[in-house]
C-alpha positions in Angstrom: -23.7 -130.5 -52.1 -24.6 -129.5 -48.8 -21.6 -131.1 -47.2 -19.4 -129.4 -50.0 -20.8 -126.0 -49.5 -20.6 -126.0 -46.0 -16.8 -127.0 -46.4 -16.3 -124.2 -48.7 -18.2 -121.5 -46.1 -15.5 -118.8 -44.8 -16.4 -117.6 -41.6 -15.8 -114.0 -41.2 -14.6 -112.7 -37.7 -14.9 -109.5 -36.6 -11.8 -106.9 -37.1 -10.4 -105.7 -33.5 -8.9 -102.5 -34.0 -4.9 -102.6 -32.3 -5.0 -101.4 -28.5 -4.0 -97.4 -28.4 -0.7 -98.5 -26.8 1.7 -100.9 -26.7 5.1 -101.6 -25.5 6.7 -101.2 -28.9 4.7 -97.9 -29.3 4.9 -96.7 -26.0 2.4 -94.4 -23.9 0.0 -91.5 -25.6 2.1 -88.4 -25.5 5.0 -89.9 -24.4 8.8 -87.7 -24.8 11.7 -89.0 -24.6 13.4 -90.1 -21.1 17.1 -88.6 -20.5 17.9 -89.9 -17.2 20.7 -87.8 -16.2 23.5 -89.1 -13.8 25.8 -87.2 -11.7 29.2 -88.3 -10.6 30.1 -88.6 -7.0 30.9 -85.8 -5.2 34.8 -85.4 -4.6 35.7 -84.8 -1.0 38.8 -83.0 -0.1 40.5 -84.3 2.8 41.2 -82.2 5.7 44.8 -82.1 6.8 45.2 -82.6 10.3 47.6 -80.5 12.4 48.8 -77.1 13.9 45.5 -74.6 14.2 46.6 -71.4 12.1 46.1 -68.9 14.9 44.9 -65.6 13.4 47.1 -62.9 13.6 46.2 -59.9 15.4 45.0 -56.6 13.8 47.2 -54.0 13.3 46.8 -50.5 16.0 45.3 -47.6 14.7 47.7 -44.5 14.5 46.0 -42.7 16.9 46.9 -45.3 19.3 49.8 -45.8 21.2 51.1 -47.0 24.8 49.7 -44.3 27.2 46.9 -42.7 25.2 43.5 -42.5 26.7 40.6 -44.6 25.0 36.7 -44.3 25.7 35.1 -47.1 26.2 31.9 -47.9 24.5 30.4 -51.0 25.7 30.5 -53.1 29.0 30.2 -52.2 32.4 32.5 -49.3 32.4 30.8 -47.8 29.1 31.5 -44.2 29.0 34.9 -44.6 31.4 37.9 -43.2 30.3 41.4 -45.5 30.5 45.0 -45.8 29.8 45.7 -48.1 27.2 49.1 -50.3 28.2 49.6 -52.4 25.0 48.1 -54.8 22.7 48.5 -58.8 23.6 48.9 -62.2 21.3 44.8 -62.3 20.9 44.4 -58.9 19.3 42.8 -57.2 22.3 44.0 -54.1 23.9 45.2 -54.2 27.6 44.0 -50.9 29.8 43.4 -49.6 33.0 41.7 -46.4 35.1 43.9 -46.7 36.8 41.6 -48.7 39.7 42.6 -45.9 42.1 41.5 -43.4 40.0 38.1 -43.9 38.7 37.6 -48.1 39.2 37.9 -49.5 36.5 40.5 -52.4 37.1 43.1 -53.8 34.6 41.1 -55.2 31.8 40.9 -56.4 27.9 39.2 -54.3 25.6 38.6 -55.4 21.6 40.0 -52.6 19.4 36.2 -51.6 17.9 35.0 -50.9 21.3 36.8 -48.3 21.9 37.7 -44.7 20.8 41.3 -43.0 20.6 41.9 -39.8 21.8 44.2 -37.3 21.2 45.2 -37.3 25.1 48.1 -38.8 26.3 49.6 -39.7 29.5 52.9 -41.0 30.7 53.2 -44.7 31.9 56.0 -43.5 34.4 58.3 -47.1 33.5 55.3 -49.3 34.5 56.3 -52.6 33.6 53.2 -54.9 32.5 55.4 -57.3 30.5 53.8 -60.1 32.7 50.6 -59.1 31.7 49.2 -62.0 29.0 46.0 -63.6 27.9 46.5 -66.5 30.2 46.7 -64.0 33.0 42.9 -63.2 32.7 41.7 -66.6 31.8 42.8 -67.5 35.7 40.5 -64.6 37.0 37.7 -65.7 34.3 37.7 -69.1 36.6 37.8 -67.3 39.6 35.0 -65.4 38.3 32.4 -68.3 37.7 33.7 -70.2 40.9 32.3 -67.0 43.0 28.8 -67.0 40.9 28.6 -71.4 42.0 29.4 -70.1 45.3 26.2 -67.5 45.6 24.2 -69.9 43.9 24.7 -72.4 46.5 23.6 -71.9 50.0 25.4 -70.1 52.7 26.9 -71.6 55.7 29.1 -70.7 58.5 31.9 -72.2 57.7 31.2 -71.3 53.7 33.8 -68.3 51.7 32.9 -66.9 48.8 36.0 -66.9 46.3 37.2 -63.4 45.1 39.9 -61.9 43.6 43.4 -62.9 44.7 45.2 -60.3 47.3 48.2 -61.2 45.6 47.0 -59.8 41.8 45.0 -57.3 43.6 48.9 -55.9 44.9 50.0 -56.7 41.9 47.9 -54.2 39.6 48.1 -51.8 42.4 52.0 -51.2 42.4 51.7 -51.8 38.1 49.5 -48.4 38.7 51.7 -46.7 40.9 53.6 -45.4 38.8 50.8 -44.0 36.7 49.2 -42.6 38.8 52.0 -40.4 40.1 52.4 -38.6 36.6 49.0 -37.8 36.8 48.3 -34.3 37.5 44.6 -33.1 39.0 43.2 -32.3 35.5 43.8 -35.2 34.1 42.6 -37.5 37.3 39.4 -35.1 36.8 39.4 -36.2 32.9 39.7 -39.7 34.0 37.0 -39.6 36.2 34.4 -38.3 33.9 32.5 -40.5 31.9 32.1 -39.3 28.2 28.1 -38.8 27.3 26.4 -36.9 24.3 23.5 -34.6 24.8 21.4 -33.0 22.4 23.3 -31.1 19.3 26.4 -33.2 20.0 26.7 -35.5 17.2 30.4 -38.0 17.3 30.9 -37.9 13.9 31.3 -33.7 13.8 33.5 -34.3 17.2 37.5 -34.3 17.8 38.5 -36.7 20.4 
């Protein structure tokens, strides 16, 4: 009997409650993954050729060949010149005239500058030779003569200047000029425009 009931005996094991997650369950307070993909970004190809030069802004009306400008910044803020005509780049080409009150033949950007209502007569000055490559020459010259006082001085050492030859030049391009110039308006020239107090530009006709 004892061999029959032992046969018989169930033994019980213990219940093991299910873990709190699984893979087919997934995490506690899981949501729901939406990777999102982005396509590739679509380059445009650049096309290679002629740079568009930008074309040059238009004059303002008060403007013209002979009318004299102030300027407003640079060395020669405050000077009074001639503008001659506006070249390829935009800028304006002016001078004193360099006998007049010394300021040499030079470019000027539109904005820094103010028309007047002054004019004078060019006389037939021709400065159709005039062009931007003309002053990137003297720009060279320019840093050459800075390397030269850098560097130590010697005997035999010249400092580089301006050329004699565009120095005569831009002397007999003023000639003219400056003979249909009468004493007042060398006087005007020579002036430098300032404000004092009460003078305000924006109340003021140039």
């Amino acid at each position: 009997l004892k061999e029959a009931f032992q046969c018989c005996t169930v033994v019980a094991t213990p219940l093991i409650p299910p873990p709190l997650h699984s893979a087919s369950m997934g995490k506690p307070g899981q949501a729901r993954q939406v990777f999102r993909t982005f396509g590739r970004t679509k380059t445009q190809k650049v096309k290679t050729g002629e740079a568009v030069k930008p074309k040059a802004p238009k004059l303002k009306k008060n403007i013209v060949p002979g009318s004299i400008l102030i300027l407003l910044t640079g060395r020669f803020r405050g000077s009074r010149v001639v503008f001659l005509k506006q070249l390829e780049s935009g800028l304006l080409l002016v001078t004193g005239p360099y006998g007049v009150n010394g300021v040499p033949l030079k470019r000027v950007p539109q904005t820094h500058c103010i028309g007047t209502s002054t004019k004078v007569e060019l006389g037939g000055a021709d400065f159709g030779s005039i062009n931007d490559a003309y002053f990137s020459q003297t720009a060279k010259d320019a840093k050459k003569a800075k390397k030269a006082k850098k560097a130590p001085l010697t005997v035999d050492s010249e400092v580089p200047s301006k050329p004699t030859e565009m120095k005569e030049n831009e002397n007999k391009m003023d000639e003219p000029i400056i003979k249909g110039l009468s004493d007042e308006l060398k006087g005007y020239l020579k002036t430098r425009f300032a404000l004092s107090n009460g003078m305000y530009p924006h109340e003021m006709k140039f």
